[in-house]
SETORDREN-726738 format. One record per residue: x, y, z of N, C-alpha, C in turn; residue in three letters. Coordinates in steps of 0.05 Angstrom, whole numbers, plus 5000, padded with zeros to 4 digits. Atoms other than C-alpha are relative to their C-alpha. Example, Ala and Ser with C-alpha at 12.3 -4.5 7.8 and 13.67 -1.06 7.14 Angstrom:
2
NODE  n_c1  n_c2  n_c3  ca_c1  ca_c2  ca_c3  c_c1  c_c2  c_c3  resn
NODE  5018  4976  5000   5246   4910   5156  5018  5024  5000   ALA
NODE  4984  4976  4999   5273   4979   5143  4985  5022  5014   SER
This chain:
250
NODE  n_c1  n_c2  n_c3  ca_c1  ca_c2  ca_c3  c_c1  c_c2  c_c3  resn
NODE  4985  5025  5002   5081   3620   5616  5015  4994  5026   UNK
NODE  4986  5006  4974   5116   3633   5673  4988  4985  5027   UNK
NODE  5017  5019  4980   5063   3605   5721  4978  4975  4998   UNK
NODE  5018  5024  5020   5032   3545   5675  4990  4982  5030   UNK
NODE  5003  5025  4984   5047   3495   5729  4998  5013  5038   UNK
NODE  5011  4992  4978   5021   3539   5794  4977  4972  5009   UNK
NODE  5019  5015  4993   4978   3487   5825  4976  5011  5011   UNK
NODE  5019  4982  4988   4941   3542   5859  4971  5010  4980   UNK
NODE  5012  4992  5018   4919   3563   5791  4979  4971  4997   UNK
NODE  5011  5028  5002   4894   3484   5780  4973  5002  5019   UNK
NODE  5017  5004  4979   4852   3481   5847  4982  5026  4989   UNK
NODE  5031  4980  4999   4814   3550   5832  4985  4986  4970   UNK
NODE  5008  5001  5036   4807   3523   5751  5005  5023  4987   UNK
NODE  4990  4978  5016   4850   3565   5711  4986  5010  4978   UNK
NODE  5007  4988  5014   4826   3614   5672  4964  5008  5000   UNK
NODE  5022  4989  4998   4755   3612   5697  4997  5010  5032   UNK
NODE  5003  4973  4969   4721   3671   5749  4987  4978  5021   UNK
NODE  5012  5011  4973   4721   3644   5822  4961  5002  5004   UNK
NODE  5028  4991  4999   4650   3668   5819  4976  4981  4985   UNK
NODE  5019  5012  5024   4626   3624   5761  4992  4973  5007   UNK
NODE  5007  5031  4977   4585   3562   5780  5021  4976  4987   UNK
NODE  4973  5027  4998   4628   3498   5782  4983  4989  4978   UNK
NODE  5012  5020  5016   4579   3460   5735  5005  5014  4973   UNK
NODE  4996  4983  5025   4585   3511   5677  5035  4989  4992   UNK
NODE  4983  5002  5013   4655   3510   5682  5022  4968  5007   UNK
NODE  4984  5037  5011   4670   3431   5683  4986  5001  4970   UNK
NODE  5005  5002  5033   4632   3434   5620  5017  5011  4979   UNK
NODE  4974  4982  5010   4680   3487   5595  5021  4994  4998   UNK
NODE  4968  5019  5003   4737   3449   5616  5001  4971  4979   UNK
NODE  5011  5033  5012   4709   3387   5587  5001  5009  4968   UNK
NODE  5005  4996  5022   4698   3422   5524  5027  5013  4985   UNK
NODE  4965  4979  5007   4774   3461   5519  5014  4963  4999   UNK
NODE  4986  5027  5007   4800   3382   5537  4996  4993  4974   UNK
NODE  5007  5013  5029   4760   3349   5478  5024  5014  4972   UNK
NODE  4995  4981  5030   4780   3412   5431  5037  4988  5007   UNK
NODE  4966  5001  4993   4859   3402   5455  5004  4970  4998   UNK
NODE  4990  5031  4997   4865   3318   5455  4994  5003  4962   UNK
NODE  5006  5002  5022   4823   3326   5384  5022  5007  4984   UNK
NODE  4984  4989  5012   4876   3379   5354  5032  4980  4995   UNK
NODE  4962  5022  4994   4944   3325   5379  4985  4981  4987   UNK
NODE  5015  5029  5017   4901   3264   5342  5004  5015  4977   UNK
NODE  5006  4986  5031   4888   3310   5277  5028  5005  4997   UNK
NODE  4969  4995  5012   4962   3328   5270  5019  4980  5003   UNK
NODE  4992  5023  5006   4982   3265   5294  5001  4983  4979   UNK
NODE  5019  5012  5021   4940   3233   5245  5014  5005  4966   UNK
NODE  4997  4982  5020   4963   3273   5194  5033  4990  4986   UNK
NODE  4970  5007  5001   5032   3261   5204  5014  4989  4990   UNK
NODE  4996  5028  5006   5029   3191   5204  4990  4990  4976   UNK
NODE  5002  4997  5035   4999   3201   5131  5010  5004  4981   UNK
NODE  4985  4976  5029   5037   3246   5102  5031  4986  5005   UNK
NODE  4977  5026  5001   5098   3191   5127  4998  4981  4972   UNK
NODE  5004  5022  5019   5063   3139   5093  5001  5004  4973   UNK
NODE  5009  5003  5032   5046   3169   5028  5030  5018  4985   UNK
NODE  4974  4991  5010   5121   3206   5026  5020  4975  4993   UNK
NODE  4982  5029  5002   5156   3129   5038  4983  4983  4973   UNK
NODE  5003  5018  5023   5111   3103   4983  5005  5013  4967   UNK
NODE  4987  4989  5023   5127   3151   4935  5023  4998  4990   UNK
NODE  4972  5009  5003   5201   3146   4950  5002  4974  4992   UNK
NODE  4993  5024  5009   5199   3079   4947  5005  4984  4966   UNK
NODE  5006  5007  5035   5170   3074   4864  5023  5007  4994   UNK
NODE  4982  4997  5012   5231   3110   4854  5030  4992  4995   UNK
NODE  4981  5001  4993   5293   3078   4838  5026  5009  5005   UNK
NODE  4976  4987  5006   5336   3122   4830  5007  5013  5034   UNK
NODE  5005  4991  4975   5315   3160   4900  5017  4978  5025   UNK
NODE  4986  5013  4974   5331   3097   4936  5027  4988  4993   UNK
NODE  4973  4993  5005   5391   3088   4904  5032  5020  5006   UNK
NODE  4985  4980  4991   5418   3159   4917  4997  4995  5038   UNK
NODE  5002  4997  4969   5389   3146   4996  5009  4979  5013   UNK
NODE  4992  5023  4990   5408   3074   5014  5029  4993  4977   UNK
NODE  4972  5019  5017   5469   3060   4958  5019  5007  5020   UNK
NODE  4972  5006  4977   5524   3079   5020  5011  5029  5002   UNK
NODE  4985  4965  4992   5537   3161   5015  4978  5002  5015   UNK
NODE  4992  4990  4971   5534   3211   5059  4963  5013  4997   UNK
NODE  5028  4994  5006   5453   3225   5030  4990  4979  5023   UNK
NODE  5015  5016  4977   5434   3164   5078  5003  5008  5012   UNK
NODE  4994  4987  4984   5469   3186   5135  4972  5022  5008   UNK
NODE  5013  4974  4990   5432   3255   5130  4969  4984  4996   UNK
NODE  5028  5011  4998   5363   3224   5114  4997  4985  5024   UNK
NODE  5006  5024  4976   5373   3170   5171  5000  5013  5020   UNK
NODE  4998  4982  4964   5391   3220   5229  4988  5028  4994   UNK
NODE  5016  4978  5002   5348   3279   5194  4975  5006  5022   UNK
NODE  5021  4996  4987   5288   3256   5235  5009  4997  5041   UNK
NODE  4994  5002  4979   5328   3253   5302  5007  5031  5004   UNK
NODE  4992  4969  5001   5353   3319   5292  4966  5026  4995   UNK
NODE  5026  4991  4997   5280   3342   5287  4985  5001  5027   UNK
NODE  5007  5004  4965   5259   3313   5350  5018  5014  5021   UNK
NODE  4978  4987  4979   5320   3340   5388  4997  5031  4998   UNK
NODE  5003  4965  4997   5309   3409   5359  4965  5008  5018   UNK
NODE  5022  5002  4985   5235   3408   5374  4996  4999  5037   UNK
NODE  4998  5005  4971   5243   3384   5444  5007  5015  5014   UNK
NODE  4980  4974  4987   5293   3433   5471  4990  5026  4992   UNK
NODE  5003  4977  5013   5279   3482   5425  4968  5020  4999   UNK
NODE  5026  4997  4999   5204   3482   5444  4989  5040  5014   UNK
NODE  4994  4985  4993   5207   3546   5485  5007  5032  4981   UNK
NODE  4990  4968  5023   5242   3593   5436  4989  4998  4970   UNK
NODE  5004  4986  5032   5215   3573   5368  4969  5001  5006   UNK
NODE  5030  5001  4991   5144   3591   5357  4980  4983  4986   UNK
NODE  5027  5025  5013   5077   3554   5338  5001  4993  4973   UNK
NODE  5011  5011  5019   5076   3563   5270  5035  4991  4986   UNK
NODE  4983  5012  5007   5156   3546   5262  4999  4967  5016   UNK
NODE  5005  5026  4996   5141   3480   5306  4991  4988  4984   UNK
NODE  5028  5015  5020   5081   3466   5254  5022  4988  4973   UNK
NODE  4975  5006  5023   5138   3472   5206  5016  4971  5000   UNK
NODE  4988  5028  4996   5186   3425   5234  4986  4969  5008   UNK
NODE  5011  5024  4997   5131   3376   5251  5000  4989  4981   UNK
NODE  5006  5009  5027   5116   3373   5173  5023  4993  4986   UNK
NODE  4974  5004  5013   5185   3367   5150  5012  4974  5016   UNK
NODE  4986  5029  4988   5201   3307   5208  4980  4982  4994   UNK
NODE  5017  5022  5015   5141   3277   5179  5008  4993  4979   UNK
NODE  4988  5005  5030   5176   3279   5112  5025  4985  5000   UNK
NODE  4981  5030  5001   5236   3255   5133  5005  4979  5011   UNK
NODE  5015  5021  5000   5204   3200   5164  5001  4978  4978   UNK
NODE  5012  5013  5027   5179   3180   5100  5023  4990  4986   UNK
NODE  4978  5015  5021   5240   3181   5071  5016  4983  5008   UNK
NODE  4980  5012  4983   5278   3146   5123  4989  4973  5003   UNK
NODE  5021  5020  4996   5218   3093   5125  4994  4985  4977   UNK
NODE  5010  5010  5024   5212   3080   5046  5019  4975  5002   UNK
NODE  4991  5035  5007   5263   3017   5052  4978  4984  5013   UNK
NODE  5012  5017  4994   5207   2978   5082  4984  4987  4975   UNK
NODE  5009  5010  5025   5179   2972   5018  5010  4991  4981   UNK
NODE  4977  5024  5014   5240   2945   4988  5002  4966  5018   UNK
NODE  5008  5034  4976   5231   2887   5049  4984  4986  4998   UNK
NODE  5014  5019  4996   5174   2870   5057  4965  5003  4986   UNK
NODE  5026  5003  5019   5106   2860   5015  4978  5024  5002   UNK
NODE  5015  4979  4991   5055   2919   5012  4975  4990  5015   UNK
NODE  5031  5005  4979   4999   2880   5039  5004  4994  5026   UNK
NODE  4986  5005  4973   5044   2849   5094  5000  5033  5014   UNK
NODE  4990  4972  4984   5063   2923   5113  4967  5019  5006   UNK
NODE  5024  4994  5003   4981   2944   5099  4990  4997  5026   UNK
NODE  5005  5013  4982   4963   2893   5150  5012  5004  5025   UNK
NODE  4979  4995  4965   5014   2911   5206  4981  5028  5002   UNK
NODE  5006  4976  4982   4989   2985   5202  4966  5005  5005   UNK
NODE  5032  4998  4987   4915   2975   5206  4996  4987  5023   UNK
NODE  4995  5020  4975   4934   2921   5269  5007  5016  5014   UNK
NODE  4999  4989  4977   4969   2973   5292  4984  5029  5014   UNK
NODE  5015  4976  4999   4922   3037   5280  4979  4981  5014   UNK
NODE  5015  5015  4986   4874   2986   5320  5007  5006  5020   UNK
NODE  5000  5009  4972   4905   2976   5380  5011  5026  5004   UNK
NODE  4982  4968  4985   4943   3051   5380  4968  5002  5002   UNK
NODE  5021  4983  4990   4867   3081   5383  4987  4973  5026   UNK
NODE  5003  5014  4975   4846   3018   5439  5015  5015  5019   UNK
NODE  4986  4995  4975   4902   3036   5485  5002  5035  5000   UNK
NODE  5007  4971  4997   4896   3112   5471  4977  5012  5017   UNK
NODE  5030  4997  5000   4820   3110   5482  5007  4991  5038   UNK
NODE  4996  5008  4973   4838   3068   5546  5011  5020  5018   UNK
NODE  4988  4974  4986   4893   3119   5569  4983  5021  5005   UNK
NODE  5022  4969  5003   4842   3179   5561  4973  4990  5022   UNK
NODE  5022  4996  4978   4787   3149   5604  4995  4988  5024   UNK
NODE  4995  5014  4978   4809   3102   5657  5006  5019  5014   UNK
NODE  5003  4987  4984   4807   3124   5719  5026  4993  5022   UNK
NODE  4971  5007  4988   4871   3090   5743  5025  5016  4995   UNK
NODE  4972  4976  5011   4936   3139   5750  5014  4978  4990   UNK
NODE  4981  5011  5008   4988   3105   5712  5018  5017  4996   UNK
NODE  4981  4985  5005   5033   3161   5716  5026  4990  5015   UNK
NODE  4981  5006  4988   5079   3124   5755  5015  4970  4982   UNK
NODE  4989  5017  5018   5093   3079   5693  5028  5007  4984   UNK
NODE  4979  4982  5020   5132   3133   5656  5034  4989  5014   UNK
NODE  4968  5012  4996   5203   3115   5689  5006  4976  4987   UNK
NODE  4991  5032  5014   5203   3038   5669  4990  5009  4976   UNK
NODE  5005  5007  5029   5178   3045   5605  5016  5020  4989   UNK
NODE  4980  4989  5008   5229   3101   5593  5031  4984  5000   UNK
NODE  4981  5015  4993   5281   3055   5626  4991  4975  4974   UNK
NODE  4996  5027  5023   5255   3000   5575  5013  5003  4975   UNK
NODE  4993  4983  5026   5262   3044   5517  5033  4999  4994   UNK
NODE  4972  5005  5002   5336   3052   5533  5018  4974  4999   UNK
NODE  4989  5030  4999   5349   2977   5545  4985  5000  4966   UNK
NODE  5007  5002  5030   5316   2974   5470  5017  4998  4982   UNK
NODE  4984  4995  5018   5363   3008   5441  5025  5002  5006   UNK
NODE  4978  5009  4984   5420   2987   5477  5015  4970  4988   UNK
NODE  4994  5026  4994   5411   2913   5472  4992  5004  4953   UNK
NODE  5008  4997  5025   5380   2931   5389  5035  5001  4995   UNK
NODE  4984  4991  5001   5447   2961   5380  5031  4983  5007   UNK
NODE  4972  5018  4998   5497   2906   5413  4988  4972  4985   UNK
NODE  5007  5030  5022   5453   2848   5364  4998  5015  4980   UNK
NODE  4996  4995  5030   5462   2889   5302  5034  4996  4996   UNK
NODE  4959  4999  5011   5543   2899   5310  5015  4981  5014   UNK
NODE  4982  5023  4985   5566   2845   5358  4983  4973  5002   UNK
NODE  5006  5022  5005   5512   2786   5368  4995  4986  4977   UNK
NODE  5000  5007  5024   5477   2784   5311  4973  4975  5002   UNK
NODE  5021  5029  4986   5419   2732   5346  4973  4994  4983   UNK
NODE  5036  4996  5001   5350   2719   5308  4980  5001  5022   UNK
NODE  5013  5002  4986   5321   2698   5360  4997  5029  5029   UNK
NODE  4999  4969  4981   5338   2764   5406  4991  5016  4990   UNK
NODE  5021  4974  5014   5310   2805   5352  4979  5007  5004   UNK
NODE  5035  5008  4999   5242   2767   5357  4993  5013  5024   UNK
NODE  4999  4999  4980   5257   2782   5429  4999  5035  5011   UNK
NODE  4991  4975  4997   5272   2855   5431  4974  5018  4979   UNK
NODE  5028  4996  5019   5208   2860   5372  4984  4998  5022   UNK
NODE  5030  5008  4979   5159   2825   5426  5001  5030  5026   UNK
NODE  4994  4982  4986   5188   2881   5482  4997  5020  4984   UNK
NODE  5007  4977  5019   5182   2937   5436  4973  5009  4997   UNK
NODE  5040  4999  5001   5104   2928   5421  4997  5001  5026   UNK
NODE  5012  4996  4981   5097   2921   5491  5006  5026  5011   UNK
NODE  5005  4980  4987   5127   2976   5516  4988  5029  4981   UNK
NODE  5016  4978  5020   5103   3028   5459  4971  4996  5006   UNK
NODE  5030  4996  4983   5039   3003   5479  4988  5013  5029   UNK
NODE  5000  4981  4980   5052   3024   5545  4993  5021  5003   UNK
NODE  4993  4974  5006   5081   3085   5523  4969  5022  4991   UNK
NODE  5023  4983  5006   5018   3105   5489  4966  5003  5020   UNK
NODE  5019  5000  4975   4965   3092   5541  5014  5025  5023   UNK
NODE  4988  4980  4986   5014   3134   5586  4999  5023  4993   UNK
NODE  5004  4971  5011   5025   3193   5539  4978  5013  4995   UNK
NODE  5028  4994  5007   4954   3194   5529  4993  5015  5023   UNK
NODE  5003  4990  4971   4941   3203   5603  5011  5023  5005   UNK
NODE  4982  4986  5003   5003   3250   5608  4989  5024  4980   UNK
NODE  5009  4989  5017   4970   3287   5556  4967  5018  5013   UNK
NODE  5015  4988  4986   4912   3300   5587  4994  5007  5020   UNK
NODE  4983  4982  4963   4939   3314   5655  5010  5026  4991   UNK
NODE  4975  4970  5005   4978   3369   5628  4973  5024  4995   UNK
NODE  5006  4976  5014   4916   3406   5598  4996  5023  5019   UNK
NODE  5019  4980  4980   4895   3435   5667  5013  5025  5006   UNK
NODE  4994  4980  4992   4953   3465   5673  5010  5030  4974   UNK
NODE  4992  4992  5027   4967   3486   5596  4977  5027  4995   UNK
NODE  5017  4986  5013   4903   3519   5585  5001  5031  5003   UNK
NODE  4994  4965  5002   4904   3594   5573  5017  5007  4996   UNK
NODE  4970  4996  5004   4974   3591   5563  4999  5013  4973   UNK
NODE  5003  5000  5024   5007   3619   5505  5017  4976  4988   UNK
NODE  4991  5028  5001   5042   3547   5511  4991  4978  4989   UNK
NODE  5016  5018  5001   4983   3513   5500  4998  4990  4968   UNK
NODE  5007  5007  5038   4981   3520   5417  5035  4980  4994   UNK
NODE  4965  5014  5005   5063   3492   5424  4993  4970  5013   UNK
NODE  5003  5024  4985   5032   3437   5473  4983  4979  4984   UNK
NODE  5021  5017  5020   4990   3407   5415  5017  4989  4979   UNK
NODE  4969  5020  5015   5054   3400   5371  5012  4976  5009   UNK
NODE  4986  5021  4987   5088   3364   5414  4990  4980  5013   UNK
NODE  5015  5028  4997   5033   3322   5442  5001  4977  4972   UNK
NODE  5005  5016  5022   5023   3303   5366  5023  4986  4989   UNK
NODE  4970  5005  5011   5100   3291   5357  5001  4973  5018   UNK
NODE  4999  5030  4978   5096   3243   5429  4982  4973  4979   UNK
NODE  5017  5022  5010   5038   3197   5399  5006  4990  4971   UNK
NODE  4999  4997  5027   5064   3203   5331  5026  4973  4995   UNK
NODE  4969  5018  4991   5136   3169   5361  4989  4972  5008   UNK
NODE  5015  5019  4990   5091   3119   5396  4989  4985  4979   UNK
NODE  5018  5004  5013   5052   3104   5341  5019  4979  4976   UNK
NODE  4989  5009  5019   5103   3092   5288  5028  4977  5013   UNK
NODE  4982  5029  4985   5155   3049   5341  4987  4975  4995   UNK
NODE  5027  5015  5011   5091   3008   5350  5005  4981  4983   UNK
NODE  5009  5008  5028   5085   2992   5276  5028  4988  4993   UNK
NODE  4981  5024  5010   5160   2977   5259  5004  4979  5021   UNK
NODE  4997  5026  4991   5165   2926   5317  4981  4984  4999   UNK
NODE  5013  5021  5008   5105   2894   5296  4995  4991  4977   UNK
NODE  4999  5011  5023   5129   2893   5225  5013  4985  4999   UNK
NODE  4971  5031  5002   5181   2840   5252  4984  4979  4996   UNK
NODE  5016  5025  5010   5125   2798   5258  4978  4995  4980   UNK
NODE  5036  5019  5021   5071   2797   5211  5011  5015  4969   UNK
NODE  4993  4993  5034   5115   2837   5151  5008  4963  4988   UNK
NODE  4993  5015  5018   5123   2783   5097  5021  5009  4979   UNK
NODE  4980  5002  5015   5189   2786   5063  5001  4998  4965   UNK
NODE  5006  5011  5033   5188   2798   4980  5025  4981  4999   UNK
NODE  4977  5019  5000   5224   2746   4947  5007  5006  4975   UNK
């Protein structure tokens, strides 16, 4: 672990013998990439399922969303459960191991779900149907894009980090001080764009990393947290483009 990101190691092709012909082992590499982008999609995938089908369960129940949205301290913990996931994860990547990551992936998928079931008190199930097949569309376009273009866009990552924070900056002074519709719409349209970004980038980012990941014992932790990146991407995405095309029950 200690020498993941040797560049030295990169230039010979880590993990295969100086000796071995170059054509064998681009196929090899080619075939460890596939297996490693496949694994962050499948648990991605997964994730973003086991969200959906935890928020629609919660949702049938009234009582559930009663105890989670009526104004105690159960919201609270449900609403900042899944930040406190990501923050542990992130930092914590290093010291906990593979199969406690796998853990906390499944459990910030859950409270996800639960943190995500008021949408189905909002807005219509086919309205909300229709946003996420629009957006499971264009996340695998701009994924697919990220993964095989030949253009670096790694020099995107700062502004679209920097956007991120103006997001929830400017989200944050029109919930408690403006209060604008029209800035919402505004701060919705910016949202889809840069999460779109975001995921074309992480994609790339993602498969930049494997060259130097591979052989690691990093590499099984680096599939978590790829699947956690695209997973964040995926589901931003979807609520700012449920500003526009959710339909409101009445």
């Amino acid at each position: 672990m200690a020498n993941w990101n040797d560049p030295r190691q990169a230039q010979q092709g880590y993990g295969v013998s100086p000796g071995l012909d170059r054509t064998e082992g681009r196929v090899t590499f080619d075939e460890g990439l596939r297996k490693h982008m496949l694994s962050i999609y499948n648990y991605m995938t997964s994730g973003v399922l086991l969200t959906g089908i935890v928020a629609m369960l919660a949702s049938t129940s009234e009582a559930l969303m009663q105890a989670i949205f009526g104004g105690g301290i159960l919201r609270w913990v449900v609403l900042l459960a899944p930040l406190g996931f990501v923050l542990a994860m992130s930092f914590g990547a290093n010291k906990f191991s593979r199969p406690a990551l796998q853990a906390m992936f499944w459990g910030f998928a859950v409270a996800m779900g639960l943190s995500l079931s008021s949408i189905f008190l909002i807005y219509t199930g086919a309205s909300i149907a229709q946003t996420f097949f629009a957006t499971a569309a264009a996340f695998a376009g701009l994924s697919l894009w990220g993964y095989t273009t030949k253009k670096d866009i790694s020099g995107w990552g700062s502004f679209l980090i920097m956007g991120v924070v103006g997001l929830i900056v400017a989200s944050l002074l029109n919930a408690f001080l403006i209060g604008s519709p029209g800035l919402e719409l505004a701060i919705s349209a910016l949202g889809v764009l840069i999460f779109a970004g975001l995921t074309a980038y992480d994609t790339q980012r993602l498969k930049t990393e494997y060259q130097y990941l591979r052989g690691t014992e990093f590499a099984g932790k680096a599939v978590i947290l790829g699947a956690l990146t695209l997973y964040l991407d995926f589901i931003n995405m979807f609520l700012f483009l449920l500003r526009f095309m959710g339909a409101a029950r009445e």
